[in-house]
ZAZA-763565 format. One record per residue (C-alpha): residue number from 1; residue in three letters; x, y, z. Coordinates in Angstrom, 2 decimals. Layout:
BEGIN
<NUM; "ala"; <X; Y; Z>>
...
***
This chain:
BEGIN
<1; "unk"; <0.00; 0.00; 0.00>>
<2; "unk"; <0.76; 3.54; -0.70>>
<3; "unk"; <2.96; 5.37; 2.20>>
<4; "unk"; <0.75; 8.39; 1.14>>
<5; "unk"; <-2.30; 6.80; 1.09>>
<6; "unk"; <-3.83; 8.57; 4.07>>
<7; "unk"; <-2.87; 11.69; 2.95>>
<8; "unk"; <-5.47; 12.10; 0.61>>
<9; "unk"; <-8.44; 10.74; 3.08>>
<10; "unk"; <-7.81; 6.84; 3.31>>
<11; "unk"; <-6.53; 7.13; 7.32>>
<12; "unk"; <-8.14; 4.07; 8.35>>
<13; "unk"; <-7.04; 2.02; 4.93>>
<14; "unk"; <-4.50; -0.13; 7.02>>
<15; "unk"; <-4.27; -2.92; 4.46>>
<16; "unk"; <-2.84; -3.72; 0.59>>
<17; "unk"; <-6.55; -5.85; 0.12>>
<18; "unk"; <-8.31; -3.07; 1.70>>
<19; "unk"; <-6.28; -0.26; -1.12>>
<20; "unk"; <-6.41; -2.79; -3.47>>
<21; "unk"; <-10.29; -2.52; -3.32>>
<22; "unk"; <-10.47; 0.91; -3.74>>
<23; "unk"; <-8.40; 1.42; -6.82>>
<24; "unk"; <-10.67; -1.71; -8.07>>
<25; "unk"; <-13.68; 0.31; -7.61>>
<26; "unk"; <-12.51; 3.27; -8.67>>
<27; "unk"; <-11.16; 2.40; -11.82>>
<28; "unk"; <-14.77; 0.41; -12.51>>
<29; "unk"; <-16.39; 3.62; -11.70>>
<30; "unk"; <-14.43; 6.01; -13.75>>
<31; "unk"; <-13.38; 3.11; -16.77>>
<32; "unk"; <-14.93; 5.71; -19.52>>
<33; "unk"; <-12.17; 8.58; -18.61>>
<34; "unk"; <-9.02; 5.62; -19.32>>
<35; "unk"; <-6.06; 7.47; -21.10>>
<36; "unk"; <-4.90; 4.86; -24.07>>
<37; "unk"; <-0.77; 5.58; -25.08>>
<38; "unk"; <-0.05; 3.42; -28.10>>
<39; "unk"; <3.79; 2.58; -28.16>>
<40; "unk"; <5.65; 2.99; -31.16>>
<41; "unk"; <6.92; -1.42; -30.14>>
<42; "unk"; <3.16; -2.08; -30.71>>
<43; "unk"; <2.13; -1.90; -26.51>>
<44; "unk"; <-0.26; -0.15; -25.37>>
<45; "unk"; <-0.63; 1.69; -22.50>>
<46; "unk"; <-3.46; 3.29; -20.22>>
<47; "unk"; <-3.75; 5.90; -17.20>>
<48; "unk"; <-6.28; 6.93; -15.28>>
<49; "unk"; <-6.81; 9.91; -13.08>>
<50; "unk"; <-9.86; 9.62; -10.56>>
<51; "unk"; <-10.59; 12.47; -8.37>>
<52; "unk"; <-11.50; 12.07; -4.77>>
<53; "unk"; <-12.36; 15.71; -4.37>>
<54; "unk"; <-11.28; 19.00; -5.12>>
<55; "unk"; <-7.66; 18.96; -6.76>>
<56; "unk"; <-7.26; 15.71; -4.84>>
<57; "unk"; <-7.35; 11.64; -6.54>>
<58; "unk"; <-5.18; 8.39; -7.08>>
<59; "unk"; <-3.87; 8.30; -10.76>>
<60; "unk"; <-2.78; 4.58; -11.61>>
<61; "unk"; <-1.79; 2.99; -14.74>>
<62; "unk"; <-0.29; 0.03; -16.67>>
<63; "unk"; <-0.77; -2.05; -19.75>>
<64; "unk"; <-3.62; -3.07; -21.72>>
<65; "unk"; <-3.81; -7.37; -21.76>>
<66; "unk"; <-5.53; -9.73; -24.34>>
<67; "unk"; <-9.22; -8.81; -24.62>>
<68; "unk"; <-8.55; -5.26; -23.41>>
<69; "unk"; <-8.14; -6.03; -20.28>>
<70; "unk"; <-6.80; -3.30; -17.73>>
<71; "unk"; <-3.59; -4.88; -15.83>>
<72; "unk"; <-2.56; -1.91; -12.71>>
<73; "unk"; <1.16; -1.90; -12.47>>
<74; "unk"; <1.34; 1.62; -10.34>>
<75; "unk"; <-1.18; 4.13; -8.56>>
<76; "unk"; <0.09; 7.03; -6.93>>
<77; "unk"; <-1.97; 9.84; -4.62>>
<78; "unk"; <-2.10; 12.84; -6.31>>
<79; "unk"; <-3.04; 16.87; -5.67>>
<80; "unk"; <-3.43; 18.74; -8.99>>
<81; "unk"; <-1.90; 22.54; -8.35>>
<82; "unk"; <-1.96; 24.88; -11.80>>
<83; "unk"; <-0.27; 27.36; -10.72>>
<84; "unk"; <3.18; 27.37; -11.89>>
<85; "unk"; <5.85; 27.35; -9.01>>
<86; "unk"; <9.20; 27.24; -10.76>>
<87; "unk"; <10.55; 28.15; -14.70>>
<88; "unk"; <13.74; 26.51; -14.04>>
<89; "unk"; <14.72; 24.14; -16.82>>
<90; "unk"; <13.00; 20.65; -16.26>>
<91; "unk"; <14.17; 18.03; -17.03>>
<92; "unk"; <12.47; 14.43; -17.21>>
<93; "unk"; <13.74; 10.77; -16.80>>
<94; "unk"; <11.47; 7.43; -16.78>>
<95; "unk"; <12.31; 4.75; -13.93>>
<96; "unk"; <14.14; 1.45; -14.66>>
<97; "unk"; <10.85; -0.50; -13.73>>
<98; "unk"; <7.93; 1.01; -14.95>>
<99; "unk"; <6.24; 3.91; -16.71>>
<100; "unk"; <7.00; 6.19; -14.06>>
<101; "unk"; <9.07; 9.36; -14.54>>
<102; "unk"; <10.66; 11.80; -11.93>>
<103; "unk"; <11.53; 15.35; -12.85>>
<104; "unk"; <14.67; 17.26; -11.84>>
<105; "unk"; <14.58; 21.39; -11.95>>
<106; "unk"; <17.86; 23.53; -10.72>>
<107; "unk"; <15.84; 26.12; -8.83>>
<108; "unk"; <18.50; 28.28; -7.13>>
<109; "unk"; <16.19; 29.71; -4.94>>
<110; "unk"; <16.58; 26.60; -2.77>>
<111; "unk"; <20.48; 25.73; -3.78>>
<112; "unk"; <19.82; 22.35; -4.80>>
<113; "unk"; <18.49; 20.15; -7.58>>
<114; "unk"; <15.10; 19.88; -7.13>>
<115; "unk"; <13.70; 15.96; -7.86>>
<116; "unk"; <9.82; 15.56; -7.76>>
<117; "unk"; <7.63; 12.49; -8.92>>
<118; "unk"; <5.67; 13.41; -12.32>>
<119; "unk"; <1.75; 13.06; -12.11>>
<120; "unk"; <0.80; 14.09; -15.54>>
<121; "unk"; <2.40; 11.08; -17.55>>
<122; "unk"; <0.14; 10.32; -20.15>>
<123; "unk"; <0.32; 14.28; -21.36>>
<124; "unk"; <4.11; 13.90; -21.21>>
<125; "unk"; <4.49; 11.18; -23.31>>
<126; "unk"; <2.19; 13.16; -25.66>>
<127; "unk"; <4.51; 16.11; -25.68>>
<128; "unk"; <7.17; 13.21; -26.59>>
<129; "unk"; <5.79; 11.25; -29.46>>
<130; "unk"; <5.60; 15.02; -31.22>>
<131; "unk"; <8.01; 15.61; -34.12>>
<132; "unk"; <10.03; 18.31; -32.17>>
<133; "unk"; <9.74; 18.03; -28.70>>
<134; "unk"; <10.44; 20.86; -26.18>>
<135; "unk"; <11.40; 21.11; -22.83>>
<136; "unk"; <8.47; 22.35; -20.26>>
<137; "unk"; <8.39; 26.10; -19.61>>
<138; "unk"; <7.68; 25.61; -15.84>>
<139; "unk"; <6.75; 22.93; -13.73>>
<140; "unk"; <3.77; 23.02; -11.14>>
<141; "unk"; <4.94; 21.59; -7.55>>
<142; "unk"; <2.95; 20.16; -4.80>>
<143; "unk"; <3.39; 17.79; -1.65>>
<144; "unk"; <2.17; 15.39; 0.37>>
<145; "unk"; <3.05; 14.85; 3.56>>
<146; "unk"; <2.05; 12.27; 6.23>>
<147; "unk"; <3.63; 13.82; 9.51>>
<148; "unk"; <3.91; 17.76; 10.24>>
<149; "unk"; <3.54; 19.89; 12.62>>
<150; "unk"; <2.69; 24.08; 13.55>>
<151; "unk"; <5.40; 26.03; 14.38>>
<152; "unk"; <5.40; 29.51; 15.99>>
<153; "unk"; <6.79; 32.18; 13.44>>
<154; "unk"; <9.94; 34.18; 13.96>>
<155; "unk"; <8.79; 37.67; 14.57>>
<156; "unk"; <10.51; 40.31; 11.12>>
<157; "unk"; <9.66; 43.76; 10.50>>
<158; "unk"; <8.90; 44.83; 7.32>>
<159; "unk"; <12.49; 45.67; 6.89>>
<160; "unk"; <14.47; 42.57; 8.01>>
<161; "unk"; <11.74; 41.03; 5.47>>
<162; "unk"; <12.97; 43.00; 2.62>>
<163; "unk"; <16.32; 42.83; 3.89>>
<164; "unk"; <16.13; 38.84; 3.94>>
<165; "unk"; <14.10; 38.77; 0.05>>
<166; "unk"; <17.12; 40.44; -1.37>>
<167; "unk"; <19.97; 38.48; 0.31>>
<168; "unk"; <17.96; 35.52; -1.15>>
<169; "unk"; <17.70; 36.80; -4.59>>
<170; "unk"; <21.42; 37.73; -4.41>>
<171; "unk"; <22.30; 34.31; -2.97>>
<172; "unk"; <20.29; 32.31; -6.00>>
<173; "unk"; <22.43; 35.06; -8.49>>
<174; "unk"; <25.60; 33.69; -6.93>>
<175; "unk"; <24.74; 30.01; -7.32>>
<176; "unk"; <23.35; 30.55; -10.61>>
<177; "unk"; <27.00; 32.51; -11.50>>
<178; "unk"; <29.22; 29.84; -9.41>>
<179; "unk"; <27.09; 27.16; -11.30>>
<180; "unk"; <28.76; 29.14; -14.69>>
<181; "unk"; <32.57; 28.97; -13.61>>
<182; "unk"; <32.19; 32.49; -11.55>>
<183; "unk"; <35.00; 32.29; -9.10>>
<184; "unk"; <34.38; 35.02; -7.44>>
<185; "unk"; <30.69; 33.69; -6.98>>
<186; "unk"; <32.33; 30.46; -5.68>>
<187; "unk"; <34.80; 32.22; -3.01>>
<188; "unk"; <32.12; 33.78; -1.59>>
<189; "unk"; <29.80; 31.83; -1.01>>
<190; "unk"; <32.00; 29.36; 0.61>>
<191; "unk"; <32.74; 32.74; 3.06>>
<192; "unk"; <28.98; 33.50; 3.38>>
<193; "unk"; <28.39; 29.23; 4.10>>
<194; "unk"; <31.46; 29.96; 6.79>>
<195; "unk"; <29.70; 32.84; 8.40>>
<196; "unk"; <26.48; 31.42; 8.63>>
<197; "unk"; <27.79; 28.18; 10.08>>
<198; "unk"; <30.08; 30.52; 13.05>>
<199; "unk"; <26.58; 32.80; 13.43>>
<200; "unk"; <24.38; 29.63; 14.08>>
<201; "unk"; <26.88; 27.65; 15.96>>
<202; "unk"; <27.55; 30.54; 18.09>>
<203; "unk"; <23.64; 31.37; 18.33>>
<204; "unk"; <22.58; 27.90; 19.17>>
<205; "unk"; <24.02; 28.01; 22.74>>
<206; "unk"; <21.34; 29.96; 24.02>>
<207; "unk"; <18.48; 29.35; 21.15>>
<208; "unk"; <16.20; 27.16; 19.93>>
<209; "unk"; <17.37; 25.92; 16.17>>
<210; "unk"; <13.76; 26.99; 15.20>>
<211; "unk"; <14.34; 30.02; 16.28>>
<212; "unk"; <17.37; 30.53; 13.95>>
<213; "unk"; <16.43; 28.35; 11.47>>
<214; "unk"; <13.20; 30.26; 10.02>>
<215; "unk"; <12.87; 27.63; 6.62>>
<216; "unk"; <14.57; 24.37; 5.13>>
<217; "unk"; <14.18; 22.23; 2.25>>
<218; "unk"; <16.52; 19.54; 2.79>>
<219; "unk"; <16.34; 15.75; 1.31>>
<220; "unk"; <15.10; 13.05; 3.51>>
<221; "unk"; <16.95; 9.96; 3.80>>
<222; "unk"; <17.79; 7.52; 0.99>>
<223; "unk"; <14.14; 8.53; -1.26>>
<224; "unk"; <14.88; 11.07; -3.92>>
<225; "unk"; <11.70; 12.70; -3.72>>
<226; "unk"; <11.31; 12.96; 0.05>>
<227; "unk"; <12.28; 16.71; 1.89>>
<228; "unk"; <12.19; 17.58; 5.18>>
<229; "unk"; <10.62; 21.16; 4.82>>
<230; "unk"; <10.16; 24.38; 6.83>>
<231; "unk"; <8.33; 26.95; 5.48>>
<232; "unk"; <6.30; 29.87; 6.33>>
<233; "unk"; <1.75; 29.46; 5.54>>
<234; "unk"; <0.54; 31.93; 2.97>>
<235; "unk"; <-2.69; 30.92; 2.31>>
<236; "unk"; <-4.59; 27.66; 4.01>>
<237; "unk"; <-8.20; 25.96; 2.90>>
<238; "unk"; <-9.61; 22.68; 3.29>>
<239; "unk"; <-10.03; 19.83; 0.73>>
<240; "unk"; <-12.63; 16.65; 1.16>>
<241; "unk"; <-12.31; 13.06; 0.43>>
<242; "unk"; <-16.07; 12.38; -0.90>>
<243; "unk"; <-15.90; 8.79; -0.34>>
<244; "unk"; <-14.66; 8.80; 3.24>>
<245; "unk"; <-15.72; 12.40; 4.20>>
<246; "unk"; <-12.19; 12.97; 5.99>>
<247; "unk"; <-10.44; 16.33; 6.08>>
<248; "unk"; <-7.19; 17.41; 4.47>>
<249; "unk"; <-5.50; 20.63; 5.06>>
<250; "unk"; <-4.10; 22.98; 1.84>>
<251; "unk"; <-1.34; 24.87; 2.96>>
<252; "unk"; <0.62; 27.10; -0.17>>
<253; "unk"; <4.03; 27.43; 2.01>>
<254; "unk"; <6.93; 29.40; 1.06>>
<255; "unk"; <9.99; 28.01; 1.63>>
<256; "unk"; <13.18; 29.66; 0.50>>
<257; "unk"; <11.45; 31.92; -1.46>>
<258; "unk"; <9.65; 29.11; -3.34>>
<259; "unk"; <6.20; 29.17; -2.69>>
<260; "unk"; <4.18; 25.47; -3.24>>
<261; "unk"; <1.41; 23.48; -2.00>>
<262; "unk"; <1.20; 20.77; 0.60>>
<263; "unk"; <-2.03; 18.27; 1.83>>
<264; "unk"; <-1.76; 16.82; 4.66>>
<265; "unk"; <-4.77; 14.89; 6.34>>
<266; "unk"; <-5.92; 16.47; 9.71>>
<267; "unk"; <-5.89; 13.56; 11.55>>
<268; "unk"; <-1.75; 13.71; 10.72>>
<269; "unk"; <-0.96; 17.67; 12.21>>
<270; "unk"; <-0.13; 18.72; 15.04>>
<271; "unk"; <-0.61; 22.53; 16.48>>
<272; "unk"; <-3.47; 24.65; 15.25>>
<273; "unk"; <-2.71; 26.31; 11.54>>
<274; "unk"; <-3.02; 30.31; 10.46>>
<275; "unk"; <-1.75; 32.25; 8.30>>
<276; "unk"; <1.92; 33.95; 9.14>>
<277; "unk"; <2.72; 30.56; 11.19>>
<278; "unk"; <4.95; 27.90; 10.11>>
<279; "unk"; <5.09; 23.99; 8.90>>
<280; "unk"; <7.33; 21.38; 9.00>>
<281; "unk"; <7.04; 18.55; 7.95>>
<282; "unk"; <8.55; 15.56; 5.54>>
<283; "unk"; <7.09; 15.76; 2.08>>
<284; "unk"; <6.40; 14.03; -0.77>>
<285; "unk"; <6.89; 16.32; -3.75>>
<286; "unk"; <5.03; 16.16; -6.83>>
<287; "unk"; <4.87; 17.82; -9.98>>
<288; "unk"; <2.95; 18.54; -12.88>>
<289; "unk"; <4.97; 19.82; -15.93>>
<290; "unk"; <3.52; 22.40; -18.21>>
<291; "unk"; <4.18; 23.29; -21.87>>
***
């Protein structure tokens, strides 16, 4: 079963026959909206992307058997977000196993390279069967995350705010520059990695590291696509699993200047949730690429 199941309003789905049920069901209920892909070796694909609510479903897929039959070989929870998060050059790579595909985006507002788990397959391999295929223009990023909490925000002024906007923008200029062979880029932002390290080891004495540390978006163990992420609540709203009737929160974060959506089930939060205060959590990321 899914690890992100429950994220998307199947908390008390605690077995593969129970899931296994669902996505049955489902994919009997919703049979006529079936996405064909016809392979250029003569295979033929389907996917299929069921909604469970608003800009919330399980999209699953696989190969069509003798007598058009439907053979599942993957589902995955998904949260469809249009709003277009980064421009960075995407790029997009299919898994050894299956027809699944990650995407990988250098966004230097967050320093690193940026892997996320496609949801909008069957319009990819669309783009690719085309005589002259292009590279997305930007790439729509969500989350799901099974675990998070609300943390108190670190009190700015309007000034430290702008003040901390444009030491972000600069820092993303000197990545992008370093990134090019800029040396000078390079030497310092080794200094300003050295500084920061003395200023929090130095700070950490007599604070709390969530106190200093005000957002993150750093990988999570061994799973490309998993990030432990701190980032400040913009906007939040609620979302509805019409089947079970459970809850999931909507929160569009910002974190490192990269603002993107994350669902998490409220039976999986801790803390209460407004505007101005901050999550943290491990998430899932998603994307949706656009052309």
């Amino acid at each position: 079963m899914h690890r992100f199941f429950r994220t998307v309003g199947y908390a008390r789905v605690e077995s593969d026959r129970e899931a296994r049920e669902i996505l049955e069901d489902m994919l009997l209920r919703c049979r006529d909206a079936v996405h064909h892909i016809a392979m250029r070796n003569g295979d033929r694909l389907w996917e299929l992307r069921a909604p469970l609510g608003d800009r919330l479903g399980i999209a699953m897929g696989g190969y069509v058997g003798e007598g058009g039959k439907l053979i599942r070989e993957r589902y995955l929870p998904y949260i469809d977000v249009d709003e277009m998060t980064s421009t960075a050059e995407c790029m997009i790579e299919r898994h050894v196993d299956n027809e699944v595909y990650s995407g990988l985006i250098d966004d230097m507002r967050i320093g690193i390279s940026l892997i996320f788990r496609l949801t909008n397959v069957a319009e990819y391999r669309q783009q690719r069967a085309l005589a002259k295929y292009s590279l997305p223009r930007g790439v729509a990023l969500g989350g799901l995350s099974r675990d998070g909490k609300i943390l108190l925000p670190v009190y700015k002024n309007d000034r430290q705010r702008e003040l901390l906007h444009m030491t972000e923008r600069e820092r993303a200029r000197m990545i992008s520059a370093a990134k090019e062979g800029d040396e000078n880029a390079m030497k310092n932002l080794t200094n300003s990695d050295l500084r920061l390290y003395e200023s929090v080891n130095r700070r950490l004495r007599q604070e709390d590291i969530y106190s200093i540390v005000d957002s993150c978006f750093m990988p999570d163990g061994i799973e490309c696509d998993l990030y432990v992420v701190v980032g400040e609540i913009q906007q939040i709203s609620q979302r509805k699993n019409r089947d079970t009737g459970e809850l999931i929160w909507d929160f569009l974060i910002r974190s490192h200047d990269l603002p993107f959506h994350v669902y998490i089930n409220t039976l999986d939060l801790q803390g209460e949730p407004k505007v101005g205060r901050r999550f943290k959590g491990t998430v899932w990321m998603q994307g949706k690429a656009m052309w």
